[in-house]
N, C-alpha and C positions, 0 to 999 in steps of 0.2 A: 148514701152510696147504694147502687141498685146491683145487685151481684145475681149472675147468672152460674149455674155449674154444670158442665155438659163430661161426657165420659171419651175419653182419647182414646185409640187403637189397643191401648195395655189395659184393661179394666182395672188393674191395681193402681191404677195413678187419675188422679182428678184432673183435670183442666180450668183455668178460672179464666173468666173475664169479665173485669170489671168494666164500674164507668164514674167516674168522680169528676165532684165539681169543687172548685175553689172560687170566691169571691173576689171579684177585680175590684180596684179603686175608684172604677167608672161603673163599680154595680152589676157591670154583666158578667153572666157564669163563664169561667174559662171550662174545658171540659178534659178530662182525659180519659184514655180510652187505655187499657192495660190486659195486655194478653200475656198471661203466666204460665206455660203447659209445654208439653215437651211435642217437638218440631213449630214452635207458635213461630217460629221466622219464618217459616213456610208461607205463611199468611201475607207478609208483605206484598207481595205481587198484586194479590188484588185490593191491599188498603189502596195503593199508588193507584191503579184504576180508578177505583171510586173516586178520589180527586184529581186524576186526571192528572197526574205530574209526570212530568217531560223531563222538568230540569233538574237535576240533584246537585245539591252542595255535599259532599261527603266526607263529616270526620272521623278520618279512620286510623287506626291504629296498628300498625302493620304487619306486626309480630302476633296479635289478635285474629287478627282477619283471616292469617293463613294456619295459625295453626289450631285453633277452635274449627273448622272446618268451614266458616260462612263463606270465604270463597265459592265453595262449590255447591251451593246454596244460591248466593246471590250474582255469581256472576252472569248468567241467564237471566236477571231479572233487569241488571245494570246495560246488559246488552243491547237491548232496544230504546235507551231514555239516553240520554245528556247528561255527563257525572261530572264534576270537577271533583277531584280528589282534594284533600289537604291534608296531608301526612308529614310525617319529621317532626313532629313536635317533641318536646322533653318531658319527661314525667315530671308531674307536678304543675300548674297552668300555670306559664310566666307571662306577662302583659306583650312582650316582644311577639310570642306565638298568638295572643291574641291579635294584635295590631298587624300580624300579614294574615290573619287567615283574616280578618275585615276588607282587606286591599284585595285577598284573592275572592272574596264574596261580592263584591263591588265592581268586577269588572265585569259582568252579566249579571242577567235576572237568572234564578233560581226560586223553582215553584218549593221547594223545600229542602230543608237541614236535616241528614239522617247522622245520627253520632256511633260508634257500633267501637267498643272498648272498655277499658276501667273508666275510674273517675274523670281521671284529666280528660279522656276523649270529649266527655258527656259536657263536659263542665266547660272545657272550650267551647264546643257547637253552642252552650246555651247563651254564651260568651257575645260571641263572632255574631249570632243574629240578631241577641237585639243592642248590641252595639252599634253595627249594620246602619241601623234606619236611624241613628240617632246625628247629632250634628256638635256634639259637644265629646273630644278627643274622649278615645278608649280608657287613657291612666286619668281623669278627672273621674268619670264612670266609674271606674275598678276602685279609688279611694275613697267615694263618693264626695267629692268636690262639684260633682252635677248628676242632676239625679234621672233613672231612666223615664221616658214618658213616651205612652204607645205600645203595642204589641208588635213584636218582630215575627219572621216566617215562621212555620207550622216546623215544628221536630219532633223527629223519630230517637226515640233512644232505645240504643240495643246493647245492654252491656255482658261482658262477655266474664265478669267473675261475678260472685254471690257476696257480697260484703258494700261496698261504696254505698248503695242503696239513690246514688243522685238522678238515677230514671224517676223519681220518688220526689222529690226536693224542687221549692222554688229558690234556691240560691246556688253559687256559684263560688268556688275558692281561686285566689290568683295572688301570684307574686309579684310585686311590684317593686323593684330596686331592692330584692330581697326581704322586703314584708311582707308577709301575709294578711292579704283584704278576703272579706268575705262580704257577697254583692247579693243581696238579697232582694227580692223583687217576684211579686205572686207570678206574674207573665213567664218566669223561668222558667214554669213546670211544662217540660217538655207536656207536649200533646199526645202524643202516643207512648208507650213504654212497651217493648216487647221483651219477655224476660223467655228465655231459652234454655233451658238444665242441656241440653244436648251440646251450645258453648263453654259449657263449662266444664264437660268432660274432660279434655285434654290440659287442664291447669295442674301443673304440679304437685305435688302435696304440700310444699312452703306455701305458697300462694292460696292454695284454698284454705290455708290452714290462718293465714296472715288475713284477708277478707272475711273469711266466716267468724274469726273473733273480734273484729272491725263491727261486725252486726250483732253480734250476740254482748257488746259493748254498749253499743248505740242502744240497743232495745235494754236493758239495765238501768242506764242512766236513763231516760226516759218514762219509768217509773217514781225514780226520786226526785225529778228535775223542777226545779219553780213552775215552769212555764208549761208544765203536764196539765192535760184534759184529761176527762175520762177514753175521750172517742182515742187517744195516742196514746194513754194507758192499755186501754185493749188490742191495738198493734202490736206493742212492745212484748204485752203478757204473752202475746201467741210467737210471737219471733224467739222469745227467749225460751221458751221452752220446745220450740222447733230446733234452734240450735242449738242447745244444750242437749238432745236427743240425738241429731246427726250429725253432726260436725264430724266427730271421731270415726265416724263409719264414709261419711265424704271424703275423707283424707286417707284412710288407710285401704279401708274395702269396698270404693264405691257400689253406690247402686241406683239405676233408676228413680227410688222414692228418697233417699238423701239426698241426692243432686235434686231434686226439685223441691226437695224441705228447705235445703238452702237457701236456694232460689229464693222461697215464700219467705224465706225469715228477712232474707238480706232486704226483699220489698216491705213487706212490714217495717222494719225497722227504719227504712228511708224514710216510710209516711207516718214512724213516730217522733221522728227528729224533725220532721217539717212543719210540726206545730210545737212540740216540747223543745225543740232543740238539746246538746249535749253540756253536760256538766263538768265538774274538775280532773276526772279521768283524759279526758280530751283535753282539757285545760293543762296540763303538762305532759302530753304527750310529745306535741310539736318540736320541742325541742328537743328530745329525747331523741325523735327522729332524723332531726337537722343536727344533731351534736355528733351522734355516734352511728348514723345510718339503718338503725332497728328499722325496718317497716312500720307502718302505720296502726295496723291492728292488734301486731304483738307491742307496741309502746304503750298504746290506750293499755293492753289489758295489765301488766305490768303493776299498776296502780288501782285497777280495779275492786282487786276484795280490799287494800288500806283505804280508801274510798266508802267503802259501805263501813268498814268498820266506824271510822270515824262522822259519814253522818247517823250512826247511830246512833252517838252519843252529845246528836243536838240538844239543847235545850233552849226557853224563849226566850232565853240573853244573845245565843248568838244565832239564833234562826232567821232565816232570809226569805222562809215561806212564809206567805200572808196569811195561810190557811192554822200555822203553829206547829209547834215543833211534835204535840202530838198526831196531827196529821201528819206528818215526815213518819213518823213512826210505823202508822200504820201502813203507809207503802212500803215503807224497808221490812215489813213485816210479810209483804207481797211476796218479796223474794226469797224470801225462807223457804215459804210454801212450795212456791217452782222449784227453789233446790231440792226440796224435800229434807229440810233441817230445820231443828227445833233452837235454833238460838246463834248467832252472829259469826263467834267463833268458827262454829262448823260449818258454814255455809261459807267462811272466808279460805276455810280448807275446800272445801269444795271445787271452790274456784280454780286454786291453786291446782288440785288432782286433774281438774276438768282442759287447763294450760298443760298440764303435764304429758296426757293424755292424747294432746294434739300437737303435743310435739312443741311448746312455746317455752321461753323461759319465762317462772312464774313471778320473779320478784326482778329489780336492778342490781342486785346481787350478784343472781344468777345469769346473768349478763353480763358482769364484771366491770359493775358504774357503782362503786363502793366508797371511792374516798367522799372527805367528808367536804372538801374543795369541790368537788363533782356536781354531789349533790347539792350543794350549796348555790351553783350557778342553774343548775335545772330549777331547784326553787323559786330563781328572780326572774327566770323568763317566761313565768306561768300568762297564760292568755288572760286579762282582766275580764274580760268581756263575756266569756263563758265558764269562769268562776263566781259573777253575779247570778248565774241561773243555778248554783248550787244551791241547795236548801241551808247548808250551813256553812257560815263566815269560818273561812281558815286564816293565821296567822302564816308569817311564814316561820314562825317555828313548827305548826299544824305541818305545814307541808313538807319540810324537812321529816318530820315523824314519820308521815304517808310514805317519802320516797326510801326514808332506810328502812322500812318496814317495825319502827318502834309501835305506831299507834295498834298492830294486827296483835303485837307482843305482848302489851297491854291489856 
C-alpha cells in the first residue's frame, strides 16, 4: 500500500490518501484509490473529469443525501453530467431492489456507479453493476448458483456513517426470499472510496453510536479471527483503539478529530474484515437483529465481551486455528493491551463500561431477551458460515452460555 499524508485547512486534522491494490482472478491489479479527510467530497468534481464521465448511475439514499449535507455539495456537480437516480430502496439489500435497479442500469449506458449512503446503498450499487454485465439472472448470482465473471463499471462509494466499512469490502450482503446470501467477489471493491467526517456530522447519536460499535466490533473480531493476517491485524489494531478512544466523544461532544477518527476506524475496520472476515459475534447477531429489531452494531456488541471471554478459554481439542490455540491466546492477549487490562475478566468489563458509555445495552438482558425459550432460538439460528472462522468450536450449549451471559460469570 503506497500512502501519501498531506495537511488540510485545520492543521489539527491529517488528510489521507491512499492507493491499494487487490489481486484479480485474471492476475491483473484491481486498484483503489481512497480519500479519508474532512471536505474530501469536494474532490469528486475533478476525479469525474479526469475520466471524463458524463453518465451517472446514482445510488442514493435519500434521507442521507439531504440531510448530511451532500446535496449541496453535489448538486452543482450533478448539474452538468446525465444522472439516473435510483432510490426507494429498503434497508437491508433485498434481490427485488437489486433486480430493478439492474433494469434501471440497462436501460442506457452509464460511464459509472456512484453509491453515496450506509451499507445497503453501497452494497446495492456494488450489486446492480456487476450483476449488469452478466447474463445469468440476479437471484442465481446472489445464491451463488452462477458465479460472477468480468468486471462491471467503475464505483464511487461515499458512505455517509462511520461503521458498515463496505467502501472497504469486496463482498456484498442481500436477501433473497428472506435469506441472507453473502456475494463475495475481489471485482466488488468499489474503485474509489471517498470517506467524508463532514457527512457524518448530522447522524444522530443512536446511529453513530449503533455504526461506530459496528466497527469497533469488526476490528476485535478481526484480531481473533481464523482467517487473520498480520497485514488485517494491523487494521484492526489501529481501528480499535481509534474507536475505543472516540466513539464516546463522537456521540455525545462531537468534534472535528472524533468524526474523522471514526471515519479512519470504520475504514480500517472494513479493510480488516476484507481479508479476516467476522467471527461468532456477527455469527449471532443477525438474528438478534431480525427477531427483535436491535440495530446491527448494538446486536454484534451485545455478545462481544461473552465472545472473548470464551475464546479465551480455547484449548487444542476445540481450536479451529491452524496456528493453535496458543496462538489464539496471544492475539486475545492483543486486546488486553488495547483495553488497557491486565486479564479477560476486566477487559470484559471494559467492554461493557465502554457500551455503557455510548449509550448501548451491554448484555440481552439488558435489552429484555432473557427467557430461556429466547435464547434458545437465537442459539439455532447462529450463521454456520462465520462461526467456522472463529478460532474456537462452540456447542450449542457454548452459545446459550455466551448469550445468557453465564460463560462472562464464570
Amino acid at each position: 500500500m503506497n500512502q501519501t499524508t498531506t495537511e488540510s485547512n485545520d492543521s489539527s486534522l491529517d488528510c489521507f490518501l491512499f492507493e491499494e491494490f487487490i489481486a484479480q482472478p485474471d492476475s491483473k491489479n484491481h486498484s483503489q484509490q481512497v480519500y479519508l479527510f474532512e471536505n474530501a467530497l469536494r474532490q469528486l468534481d475533478s476525479i469525474l473529469k479526469k475520466r471524463s464521465v458524463r453518465r451517472i448511475f446514482l445510488v442514493l439514499d435519500e434521507m442521507a443525501w439531504r440531510s448530511s449535507g451532500a446535496d449541496e455539495i453535489l448538486d452543482p456537480v450533478f448539474a452538468t453530467r446525465q444522472v439516473t437516480r435510483f432510490t426507494k430502496f429498503e434497508p437491508n439489500p433485498k434481490i427485488e431492489d437489486v433486480e430493478r435497479g439492474i433494469a434501471e442500469f440497462r436501460r442506457q449506458e452509464h460511464d459509472l456507479i456512484i453509491a453515496l449512503g450506509g451499507g445497503t446503498a453501497i452494497d446495492l450499487a456494488k450489486m446492480i453493476g456487476a450483476f449488469s454485465c452478466q447474463q445469468e439472472p440476479a437471484r442465481e448470482l446472489a445464491t451463488g448458483a452462477a458465479s460472477l465473471r468480468g468486471l462491471g463499471p467503475a464505483l464511487v462509494a461515499i458512505p455517509t456513517t462511520s461503521g458498515t466499512g463496505s467502501e472497504a469490502t469486496h463482498f456484498a450482503v442481500v436477501y433473497v426470499d428472506g435469506q441472507k446470501y453473502s456475494v463475495a467477489e475481489p471485482s466488488l471493491l468499489p474503485d474509489i472510496a471517498m470517506i467524508d467526517p463532514f457527512l457524518t456530522w448530522s447522524l444522530p447519536p443512536a446511529i453513530t453510536s449503533t455504526t461506530g460499535l459496528d466497527a469497533f466490533c469488526q476490528a476485535m473480531e478481526s484480531i481473533w479471527a481464523v482467517g487473520a493476517t498480520e497485514e488485517s491485524i494491523g487494521y484492526a489494531t489501529e481501528a480499535v483503539v481509534l474507536a475505543y478512544k472516540n466513539l464516546p466523544q463522537a456521540i455525545h461532544d462531537s468534534t472535528p478529530e472524533s468524526r474523522l477518527a471514526m471515519c479512519r476506524a470504520s475504514h480500517l475496520a472494513g479493510k480488516a474484515i476484507n481479508i479476516g472476515k467476522t467471527t461468532l459475534p456477527h455469527a449471532i447477531s443477525y438474528a438478534i437483529t431480525s427477531e427483535y429489531g436491535i440495530p446491527h452494531g448494538a446486536a454484534v456488541a451485545m455478545t462481544l465481551s461473552g465472545a472473548l471471554a470464551f475464546n479465551m478459554g480455547v484449548t487444542e481439542k476445540d481450536c479451529l486455528h491452524p496456528r493453535g490455540s496458543t496462538h489464539v491466546k496471544k492475539q486475545l492477549k492483543k486486546i488486553l493491551d488495547l483495553l488497557g487490562v491486565a486479564d479477560v475478566q476486566s477487559a470484559c468489563l471494559a467492554i461493557r463500561e465502554f457500551m455503557n458509555r455510548v449509550g448501548s445495552p451491554g448484555t440481552l438482558e439488558e435489552a429484555g431477551i432473557e427467557t430461556e425459550e429466547e435464547l434458545k432460538h437465537l442459539a439455532a439460528c447462529v450463521n454456520l458460515e462465520r462461526m467456522s472462522n472463529n478460532p474456537r468450536t462452540a456447542s450449542p450449549e457454548n452459545l446459550l452460555e455466551i448469550l445468557n451471559g453465564e460463560i462472562f460469570r464464570n
